[in-house]
Structures are given as C-alpha cells and as structure tokens.
N, C-alpha and C positions, 0 to 999 in steps of 0.2 A: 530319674537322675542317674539311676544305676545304669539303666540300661544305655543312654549316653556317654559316660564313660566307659563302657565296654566297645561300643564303637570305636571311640578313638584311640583305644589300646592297640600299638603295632605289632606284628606278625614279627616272628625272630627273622623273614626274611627283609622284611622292611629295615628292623637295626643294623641289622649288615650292612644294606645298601649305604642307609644314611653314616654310619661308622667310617665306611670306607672312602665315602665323599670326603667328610670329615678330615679325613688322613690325606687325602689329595691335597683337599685345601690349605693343611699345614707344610705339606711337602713343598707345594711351589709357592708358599711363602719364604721359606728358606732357599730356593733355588733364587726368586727373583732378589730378596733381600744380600744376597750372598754376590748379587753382581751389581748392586748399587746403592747398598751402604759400607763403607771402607771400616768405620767404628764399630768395632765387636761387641762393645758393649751395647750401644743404640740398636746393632742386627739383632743382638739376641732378645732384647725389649719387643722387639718388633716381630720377633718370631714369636714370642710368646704371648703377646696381645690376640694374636690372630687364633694359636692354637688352642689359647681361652675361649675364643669366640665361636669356633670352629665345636669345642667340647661342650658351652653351652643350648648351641643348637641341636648335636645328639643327646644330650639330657632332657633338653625339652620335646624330642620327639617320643626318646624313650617313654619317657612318664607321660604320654598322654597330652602334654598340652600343645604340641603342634601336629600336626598330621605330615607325614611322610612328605607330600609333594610340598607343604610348605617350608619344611626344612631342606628338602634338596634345592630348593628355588633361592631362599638365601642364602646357601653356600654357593650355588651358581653366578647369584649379582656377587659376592664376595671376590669369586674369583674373575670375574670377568672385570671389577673395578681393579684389582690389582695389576690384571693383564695391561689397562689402560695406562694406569699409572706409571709401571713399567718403561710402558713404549714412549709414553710422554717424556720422561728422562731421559731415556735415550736419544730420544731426538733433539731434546735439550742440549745436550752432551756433545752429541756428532752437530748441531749446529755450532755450537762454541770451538769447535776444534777447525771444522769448515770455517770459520770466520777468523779463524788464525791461519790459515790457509791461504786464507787470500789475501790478507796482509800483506802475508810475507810474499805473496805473486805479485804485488802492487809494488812492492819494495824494488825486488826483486829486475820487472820492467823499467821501472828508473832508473836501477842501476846497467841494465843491459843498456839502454837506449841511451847514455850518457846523459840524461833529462831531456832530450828530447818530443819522448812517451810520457812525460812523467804528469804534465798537466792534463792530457788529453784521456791516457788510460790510468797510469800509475797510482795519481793520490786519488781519483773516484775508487777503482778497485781498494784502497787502503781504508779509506771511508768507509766504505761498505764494511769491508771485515772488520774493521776494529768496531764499529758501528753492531755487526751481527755476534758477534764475541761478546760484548758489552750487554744486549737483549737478550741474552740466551745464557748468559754466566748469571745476571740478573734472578729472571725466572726459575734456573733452579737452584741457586738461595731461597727466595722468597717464595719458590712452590706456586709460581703464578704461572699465568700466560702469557700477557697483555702488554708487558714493560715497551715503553717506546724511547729507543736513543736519539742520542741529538740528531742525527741524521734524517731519521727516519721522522723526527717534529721539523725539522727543516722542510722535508716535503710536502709534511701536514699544510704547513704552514705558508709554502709557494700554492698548493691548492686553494688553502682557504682566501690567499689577496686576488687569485683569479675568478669568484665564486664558488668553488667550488667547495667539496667536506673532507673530512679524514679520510673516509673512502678511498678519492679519487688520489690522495698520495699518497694512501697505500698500497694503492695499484701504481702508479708509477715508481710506488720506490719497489717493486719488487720483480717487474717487467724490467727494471732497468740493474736489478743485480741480477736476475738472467740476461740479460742481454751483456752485463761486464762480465760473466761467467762463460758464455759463447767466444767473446773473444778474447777471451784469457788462454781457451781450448784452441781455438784455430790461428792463436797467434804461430807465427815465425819464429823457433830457437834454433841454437845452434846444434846439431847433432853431432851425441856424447863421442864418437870417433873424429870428429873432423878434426884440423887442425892446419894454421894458417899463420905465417908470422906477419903477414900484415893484414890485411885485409880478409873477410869471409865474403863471397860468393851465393847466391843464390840456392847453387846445388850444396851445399853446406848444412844446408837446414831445411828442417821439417816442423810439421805441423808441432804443436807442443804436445795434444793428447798421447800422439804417437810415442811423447821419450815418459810419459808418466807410468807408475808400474798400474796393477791391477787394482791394488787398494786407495789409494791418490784418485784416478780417477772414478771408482763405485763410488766414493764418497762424493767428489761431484758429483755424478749423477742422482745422488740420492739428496745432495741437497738442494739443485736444482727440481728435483721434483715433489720435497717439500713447499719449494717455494712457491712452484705451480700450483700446490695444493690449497695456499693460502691466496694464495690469487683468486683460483673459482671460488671457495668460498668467500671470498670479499665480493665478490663480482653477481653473488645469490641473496645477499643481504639487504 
C-alpha cells in the first residue's frame, strides 16, 4: 500500500508543469470571458468557476491522487472546450450581424431599383437575413445550435411536399443564401464619385464588392464560408 503511494507522489518538477498549466487555464479563461461576456459580474463567476476547477486539478495531482499526465489532459480538454465554445459564439455573433447585413442589402436594392429588384432579389435577400439574425440571435440566447426560422422551415417544408427531408432544404436554403450573397457581390452600384442629374450610365458604376471597405467584405466572405461549411456537413450526414 505504501509502496503504491510513493509511486504516485509527483516530482517537484511535475507540480510545476501541472501549476503552470493550471495558470494557462485560468489565464485564457479570463481573456476569452473578457470578449464575450459584457456582465462583470457573471465574467467574474465564470472566471472563478474555472480557476476552482483549474486549482482542483493541481491539488489532486499534488497529493497523489491523479498522475501528472492525467491532470495535464484535463486541463488540455478544459481548454480546448473553452476554445470551442469561444469560437462557437463568435460565429454566432458575426452570423447575427452578417444577417443584418444583408437586410439592410435587401432593403437597400429596393430602394435603388425603385422595386423593380425588389421581388426578384430585394425581399429574398431581406428573408434571408432577417431569417439568419433571427437563427443566430436565437442560438446564442439559448446556447444552442439547431434553432430553424421561418424561412429556413419554409424550405423544410417545400422539400418535404416534394418527398423529400430536412436535409435537402437545408441544402437549398443555404446554396441559395450563397447564391443571394454572390449577387448581392457582383451586383451593379453606383460609384461613390459619380454624379449625374438625370440619368447614370453604365460607365458610372461598378461591381459592389469593389465600393465595400475591407471589413464589410471579410465578413462576407467569412459568412459565406460558414455557410459552405454547413452545407458539406449536411451533405455527409
């Protein structure tokens, strides 16, 4: 019995490591905490839950009852769930602001094209977003994934009178908010110097990506290629 406990007794270099992990652990809990919780009170809860958790685990290596690599290995899933969680919000987040985005792009084509555009691109683009704002404001309230808007049970729901499943209108509903996001990009505006008292001319305007700044369009790109991302995985399931 003795002699098994002396085994499991860690080396003052072992508390280090594990100490130090430790410290990491609570450290980027308060960096991630500190970019996505806005209430101080709940951040600091939340820092504190962790660095309990985080002290528990060098306690229990100190004294013997976990072994070095099993304590580094829980602080490793620790941090790596938080990393998750993180990014998950974030993408929450940059989704809900993208889907106001395009709203107001949807609005926006209506109003340029006198309604013209307004049936053909305008109110789908405005669906969409108010539709991806609504799914995405959702989810990180309720700390889900899954929320489905009206929109996007509309598609459900044209697949399923066609035979087909959720699946296949979650693939079209998402093939076809990139496909409104493509020509939202290569639409026709007017370019910010031009100027015409009656009429604007062809040579007057440019592609739209071309008048958006740098931030405007990363965010597109980044939320078109979430979308992509939820597309192959639909597409593997």
């Amino acid at each position: 019995m003795n002699k098994k406990y002396e085994k499991q007794q860690p080396t003052f270099y072992d508390i280090w490591v594990v100490s130090q992990a430790a410290a990491y652990l609570t450290n980027q809990a308060c960096t991630i905490s500190a970019r996505n919780i806005n209430d101080g009170v709940v951040r600091s809860q939340f820092n504190r839950e962790v660095a309990c958790y985080a002290r528990s685990i060098f306690r229990d290596v100190e004294e013997g009852r976990k072994t070095i690599d099993q304590g580094l290995k829980e602080i490793k899933q620790e941090q790596e769930s938080l990393i998750n969680q993180s990014l998950e919000v974030g993408r929450k987040g940059t989704g809900a602001i993208a889907g106001a985005l395009q709203f107001a792009t949807g609005a926006g084509i209506c109003y340029a094209s006198v309604g013209t555009l307004c049936l053909l691109a305008g109110i789908p683009i405005m669906a969409h977003g108010a539709n991806n704002m609504y799914e995405n404001g959702r989810n990180l309230m309720n700390d889900v994934s899954d929320t489905a808007g009206p929109v996007r049970s509309a598609y459900r729901a044209a697949a399923t009178s066609f035979g087909y499943g959720e699946r296949e209108g979650d693939l079209a509903y998402g093939g076809t908010d990139i496909g409104l996001s493509m020509y939202s990009l290569g639409r026709r505006v007017i370019k910010p110097d031009a100027w015409r008292l009656f009429r604007y001319i062809r040579l007057d305007k440019e592609r739209a990506y071309k008048t958006m700044g740098a931030a405007p369009l990363g965010l597109e790109a980044y939320t078109d290629y979430e979308t992509g991302r939820q597309i192959y995985k639909r597409l593997n399931e």
